[in-house]
MIROBA-194830 format. One record per residue (C-alpha): residue in three letters; x, y, z. Coordinates in steps of 0.5 Angstrom, whole numbers, plus 500, padded with zeros to 3 digits. Each point is the difference from the previous one (the first is absolute). Layout:
% residues N
ALAXYZ...
% end
This chain:
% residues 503
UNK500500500UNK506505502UNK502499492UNK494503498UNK501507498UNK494502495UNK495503506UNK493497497UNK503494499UNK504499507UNK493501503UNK496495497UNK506495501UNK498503507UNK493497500UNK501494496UNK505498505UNK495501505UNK495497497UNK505494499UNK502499507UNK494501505UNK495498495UNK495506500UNK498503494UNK498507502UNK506504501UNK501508500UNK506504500UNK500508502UNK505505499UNK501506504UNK499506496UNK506505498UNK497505506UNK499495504UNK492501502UNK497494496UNK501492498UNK500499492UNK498493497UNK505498497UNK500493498UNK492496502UNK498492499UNK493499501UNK498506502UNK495505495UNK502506498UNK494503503UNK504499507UNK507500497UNK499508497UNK499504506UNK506502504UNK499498508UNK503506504UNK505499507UNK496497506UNK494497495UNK497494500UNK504494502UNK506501496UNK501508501UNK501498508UNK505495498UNK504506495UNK500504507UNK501495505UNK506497496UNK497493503UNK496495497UNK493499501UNK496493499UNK492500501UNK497493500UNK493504498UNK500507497UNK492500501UNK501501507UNK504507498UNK498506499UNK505503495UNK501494496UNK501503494UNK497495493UNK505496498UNK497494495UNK494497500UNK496497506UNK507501504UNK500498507UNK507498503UNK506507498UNK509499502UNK503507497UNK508500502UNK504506500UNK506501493UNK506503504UNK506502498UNK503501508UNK496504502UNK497503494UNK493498498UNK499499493UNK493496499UNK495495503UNK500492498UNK494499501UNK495492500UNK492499500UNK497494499UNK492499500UNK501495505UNK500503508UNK507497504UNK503499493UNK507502503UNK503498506UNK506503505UNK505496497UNK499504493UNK503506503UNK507500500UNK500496494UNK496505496UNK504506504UNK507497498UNK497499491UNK497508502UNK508502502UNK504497495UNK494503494UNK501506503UNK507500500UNK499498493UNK495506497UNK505504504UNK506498496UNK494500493UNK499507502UNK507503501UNK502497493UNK494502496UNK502508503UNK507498499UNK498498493UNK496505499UNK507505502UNK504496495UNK495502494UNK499508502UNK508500502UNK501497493UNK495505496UNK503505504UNK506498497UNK498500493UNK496506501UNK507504502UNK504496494UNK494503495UNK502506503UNK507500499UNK500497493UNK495505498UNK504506503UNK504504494UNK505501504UNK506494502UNK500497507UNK503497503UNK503497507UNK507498503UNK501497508UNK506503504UNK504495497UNK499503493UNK496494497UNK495502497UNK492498502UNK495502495UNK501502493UNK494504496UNK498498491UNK503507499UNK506499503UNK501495495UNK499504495UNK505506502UNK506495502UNK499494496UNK500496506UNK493495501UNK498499507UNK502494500UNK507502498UNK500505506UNK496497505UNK506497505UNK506504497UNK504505503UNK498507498UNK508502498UNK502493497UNK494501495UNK502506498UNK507502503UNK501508496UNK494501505UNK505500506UNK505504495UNK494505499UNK500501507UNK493497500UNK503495506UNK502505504UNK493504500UNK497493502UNK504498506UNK499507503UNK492498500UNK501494503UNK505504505UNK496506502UNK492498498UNK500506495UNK497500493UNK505503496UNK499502492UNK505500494UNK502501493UNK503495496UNK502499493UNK501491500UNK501496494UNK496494500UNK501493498UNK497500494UNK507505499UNK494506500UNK502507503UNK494503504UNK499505504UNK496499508UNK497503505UNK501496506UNK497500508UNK502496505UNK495498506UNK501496507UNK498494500UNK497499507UNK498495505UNK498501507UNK503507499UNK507497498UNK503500492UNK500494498UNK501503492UNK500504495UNK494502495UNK503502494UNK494505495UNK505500493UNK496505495UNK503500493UNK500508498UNK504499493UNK494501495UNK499506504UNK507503500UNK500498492UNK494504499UNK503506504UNK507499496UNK495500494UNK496507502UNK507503503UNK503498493UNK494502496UNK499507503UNK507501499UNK499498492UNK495505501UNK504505501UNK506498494UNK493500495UNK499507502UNK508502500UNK501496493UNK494505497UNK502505503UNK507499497UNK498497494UNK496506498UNK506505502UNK505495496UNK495500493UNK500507498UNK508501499UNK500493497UNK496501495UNK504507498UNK506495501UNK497494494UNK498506496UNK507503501UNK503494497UNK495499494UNK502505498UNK507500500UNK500493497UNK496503495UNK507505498UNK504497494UNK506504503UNK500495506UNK507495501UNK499493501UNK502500507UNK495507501UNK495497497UNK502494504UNK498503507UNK494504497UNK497494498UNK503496507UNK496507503UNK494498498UNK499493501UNK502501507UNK496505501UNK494496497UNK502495505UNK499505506UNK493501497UNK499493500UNK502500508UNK496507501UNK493497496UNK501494505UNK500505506UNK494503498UNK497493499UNK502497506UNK497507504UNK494502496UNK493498501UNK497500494UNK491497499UNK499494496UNK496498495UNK497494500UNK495497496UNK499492497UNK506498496UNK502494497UNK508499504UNK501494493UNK499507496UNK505504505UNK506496499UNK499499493UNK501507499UNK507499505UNK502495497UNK500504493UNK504505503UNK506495502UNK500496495UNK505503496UNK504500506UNK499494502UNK503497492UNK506505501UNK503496506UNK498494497UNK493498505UNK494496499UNK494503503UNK495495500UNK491502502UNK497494504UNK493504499UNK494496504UNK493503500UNK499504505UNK495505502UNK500508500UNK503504506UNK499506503UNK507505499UNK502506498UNK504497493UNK505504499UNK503500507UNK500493499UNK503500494UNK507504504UNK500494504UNK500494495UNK506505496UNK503500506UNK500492502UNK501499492UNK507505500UNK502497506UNK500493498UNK503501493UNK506505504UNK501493504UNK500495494UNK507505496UNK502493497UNK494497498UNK494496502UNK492500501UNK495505502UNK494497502UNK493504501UNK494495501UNK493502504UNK494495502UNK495501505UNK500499508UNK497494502UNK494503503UNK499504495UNK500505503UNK507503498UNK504501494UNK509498500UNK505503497UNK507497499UNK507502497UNK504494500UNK508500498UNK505496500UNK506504502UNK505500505UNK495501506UNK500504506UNK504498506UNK496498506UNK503505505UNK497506495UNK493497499UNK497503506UNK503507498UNK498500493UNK493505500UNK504504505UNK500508497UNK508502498UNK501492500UNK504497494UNK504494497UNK502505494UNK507502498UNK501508503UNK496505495UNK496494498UNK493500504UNK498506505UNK498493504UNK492504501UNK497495493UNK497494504UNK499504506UNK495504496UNK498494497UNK498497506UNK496507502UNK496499493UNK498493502UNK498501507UNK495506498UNK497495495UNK498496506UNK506495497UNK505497502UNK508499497UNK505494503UNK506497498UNK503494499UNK508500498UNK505494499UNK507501500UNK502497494UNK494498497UNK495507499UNK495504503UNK492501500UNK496506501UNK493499502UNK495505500UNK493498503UNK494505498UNK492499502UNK495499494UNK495506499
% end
C-alpha cells in the first residue's frame, strides 16, 4: 500500500484491503479538508451517493466525534444514537477509526453494516493499525503530488525564463565565480558564432582569449569582487573572424546576498556605428558636392577662354611643329578638365526627372549603337542577349549615361580584346526587370570591391577617370527605386547587375 503514489488509487486500494480482510463490504474514508473544519468523502464502498455527497462537520455524528476525540469509537447499535448520521441503508452496527500521522488528523476510516453488534473489540486495534500506515500513505501521495506539481510549475517557469532569454534582441549570457559560463541566449549564438552547447561548461577566456586582451577580463572580476554593475565599449572580433562593434554591462549575479557570478548584456551597435559613419560621410559629400559646384563654376569661365584661345591658334599656319604641339596639348588637357569639372557638376546637381513608360531593350539598342565602332577598333565583341521583358517607369536619358558608363568601363577594362555581353530578362516574380553587363576581363581584386561605388574612387590610371562614374550611377539606379550590384573574379571578369520594378 505505501508504494502506491497515485492518491484516488491509494484509497481505493485502502477500501478494497479493507473490505478483504474484515470481510464488510461497507467502507467509507473522510479527509480532512484544507482548512481543516470538515470531513470530505474521499473514497465509498456500498455507500449511496446521496449520503456520501454532504461533508460532515467536526464533533457531528459518530465519525466527527472520533476526528475531534482522536479516538476510535464502536457503536453496536447506531438506532440508539441521536446524532448517527445516515451512512448505508438500514445501518444499525458503525466502527469509525482516526487516520493520524503522530498527532496530526488526517481523516476517519470508518465501517457500517446492516446488522446491530457486527463489529467487536477485537477489530479495534487492527483497523487502527491499517488506518495509521493508510494515513502515512496518503501522506506520502499528498507530498509527491505537490512535489510534482512543484516540478511542473519550476519547470514552465524555467521554459518561460528561457523563452524569455532566447526571445531577447540583445545576448546574455552568465558565468559563476570560476569564469565557467552557466547560460547562454539564441542570440549569443548569432553574435559570437558560438552554440549554447558549445558554450555551456566552457571557461569564458579559454573560448574567447583576446576578450582578456581586450581588458573585458579585467571588468568581470572586478564585478565578482565589488558586487557592482560595470559597463564598456569594446571592438572584438568574433570566431566567424567578423569585427564587431559592442556595447556590454555587466551585473552581479547573487544568491542570498553574495555574488556568485556575473551577468553579462552584449549588444551589437555595428550596424548602427556603420549607418552614422555612413551619415557622417554622407554629410561630408554633401559639403564636396556643394565645394565641387561652386569650384566647377569659377574653373569653367577661364577654361573656356583657355579652349578657345588654343583653337584659335591651332587655326594659325605660322605656327612651328613644336607650338603647335602645346597649342594642341593645351586644348586637350584643357577639355579633360571640362570633363573633370561636368563630372563635378553632375555629382552635386539635383536635376527632375522625366519618367514615362520605356522599353530598356530599345534604351540599349541606341547605347549599344554609340560603341559599336569603339568596341570594333579595340577589337571587341558585343554580344545582345535580349528577353522579352515589360515596359518601366524611368527617365530614358538618365538611364542611358549609365549604360554608357558601364558599357566604356567594360571596353576600357577589355584593351586587349574580349567579350562584351549585354543581356535583359524578366525577374522571377514578374515584378522587376534585370539589366546585366558582362565581360571577360581581368576583373576587380576582391579588396576593392567594397569601395568601388565610392565617389572619388577609382582602379583607373591617373588622369583617366574622375572616380565619380559609377557612384553617379548607382545614385541614378536608386532614384528609379533599382538597385545595382556587383560581381567581380580576379582573372575571369566582371558583372554589372542592375534591377528595376515594372511600370
Amino acid at each position: 500500500m505505501a508504494s502506491t503514489i497515485d492518491l484516488d488509487a491509494l484509497l481505493h486500494r485502502l477500501l478494497a484491503i479493507t473490505s478483504e480482510v474484515f470481510g464488510f463490504d461497507n467502507a467509507i474514508i473522510r479527509l480532512l479538508d484544507d482548512k481543516g473544519e470538515r470531513l470530505v468523502t474521499a473514497a465509498a464502498c456500498g455507500y449511496p451517493s446521496a449520503t456520501t455527497q454532504p461533508p460532515i462537520l467536526l464533533g457531528q455524528g459518530i465519525m466527527g466525534r472520533v476526528a475531534v476525540a482522536r479516538s476510535p469509537l464502536l457503536v453496536p447499535d447506531v438506532t440508539l444514537t441521536p446524532d448517527y448520521v445516515p451512512g448505508i441503508d438500514n445501518a444499525r452496527s458503525e466502527l469509525a477509526v482516526p487516520m493520524l500521522v503522530g498527532e496530526r488528523l488526517i481523516g476517519v476510516l470508518n465501517l457500517e453494516s446492516p446488522r446491530p453488534h457486527a463489529f467487536s473489540e477485537a477489530d479495534i486495534a487492527p483497523l487502527m493499525t491499517m488506518a495509521g500506515q493508510a494515513a502515512i500513505a496518503i501522506e506520502n501521495a499528498r507530498l509527491y503530488e505537490n512535489l510534482r506539481s512543484i516540478s511542473h510549475r519550476y519547470q514552465n517557469l524555467h521554459q518561460f525564463n528561457e523563452s524569455i532569454l532566447n526571445s531577447a534582441s540583445i545576448g546574455i549570457y552568465a558565468v559563476d565565480a570560476d569564469l565557467v559560463i552557466t547560460s547562454w541566449n539564441r542570440k549569443m549564438d548569432d553574435l559570437s558564432g558560438v552554440s549554447e552547447e558549445e558554450a555551456l561548461g566552457r571557461k569564458l577566456f579559454s573560448l574567447f582569449p583576446s576578450l582578456d586582451a581586450e581588458g573585458f577580463g579585467e571588468r568581470v572580476r572586478r564585478v565578482l569582487h565589488t558586487g557592482q554593475p560595470e559597463r564598456l565599449r569594446l571592438t572584438h572580433r568574433n570566431l566567424k573572424g567578423e569585427l564587431r562593434f559592442q556595447k556590454r554591462r555587466l551585473t552581479p549575479l547573487l544568491e542570498k546576498g553574495e555574488t556568485v557570478g556575473v551577468v553579462v548584456l552584449v549588444e551589437d551597435v555595428t550596424e548602427f556605428r556603420q549607418l552614422l559613419e555612413q551619415t557622417i560621410q554622407g554629410e561630408k559629400l554633401a559639403e564636396v558636392g556643394r565645394l565641387s559646384a561652386a569650384l566647377a563654376h569659377e574653373i569653367n569661365n577661364p577654361l573656356a577662354v583657355i579652349i578657345y584661345a588654343a583653337q584659335l591658334l591651332l587655326r594659325e599656319e605660322e605656327l612651328s611643329g613644336f607650338q603647335r604641339e602645346l597649342a594642341d596639348r593645351v586644348e586637350s588637357e584643357a577639355e579633360r578638365l571640362k570633363t573633370l569639372t561636368g563630372s563635378l557638376l553632375s555629382f552635386s546637381r539635383t536635376t527632375e526627372m522625366r519618367r514615362r513608360e520605356i522599353d530598356l531593350n530599345e534604351v540599349l539598342r541606341d547605347v549599344l549603337r554609340l560603341i559599336r565602332f569603339e568596341s570594333s577598333r579595340k577589337g571587341i565583341l558585343l554580344e545582345e542577349v535580349f528577353g522579352e521583358i515589360p515596359a518601366i517607369l524611368a527617365d530614358a536619358n538618365r538611364l542611358k549615361q549609365v549604360f554608357i558608363n558601364l558599357a566604356m568601363n567594360a571596353l576600357q577594362a577589355l584593351s586587349g580584346g574580349g567579350t562584351l555581353r549585354v543581356a535583359t530578362e524578366a525577374g522571377a516574380s514578374g515584378k522587376s526587370v534585370r539589366v546585366f553587363f558582362t565581360d571577360d576581363g581581368p576583373g576587380i581584386p576582391r579588396e576593392l570591391q567594397e569601395r568601388i561605388f565610392e565617389p572619388f574612387f577609382t582602379t583607373k590610371k591617373e588622369g583617366e577617370g574622375t572616380g565619380l562614374g559609377l557612384y553617379i550611377c548607382r545614385n541614378i539606379v536608386m532614384e528609379h527605386e533599382g538597385k545595382m550590384t556587383l560581381e567581380s573574379s580576379p582573372g575571369r571578369g566582371t558583372r554589372f547587375c542592375l534591377e528595376f520594378p515594372v511600370a
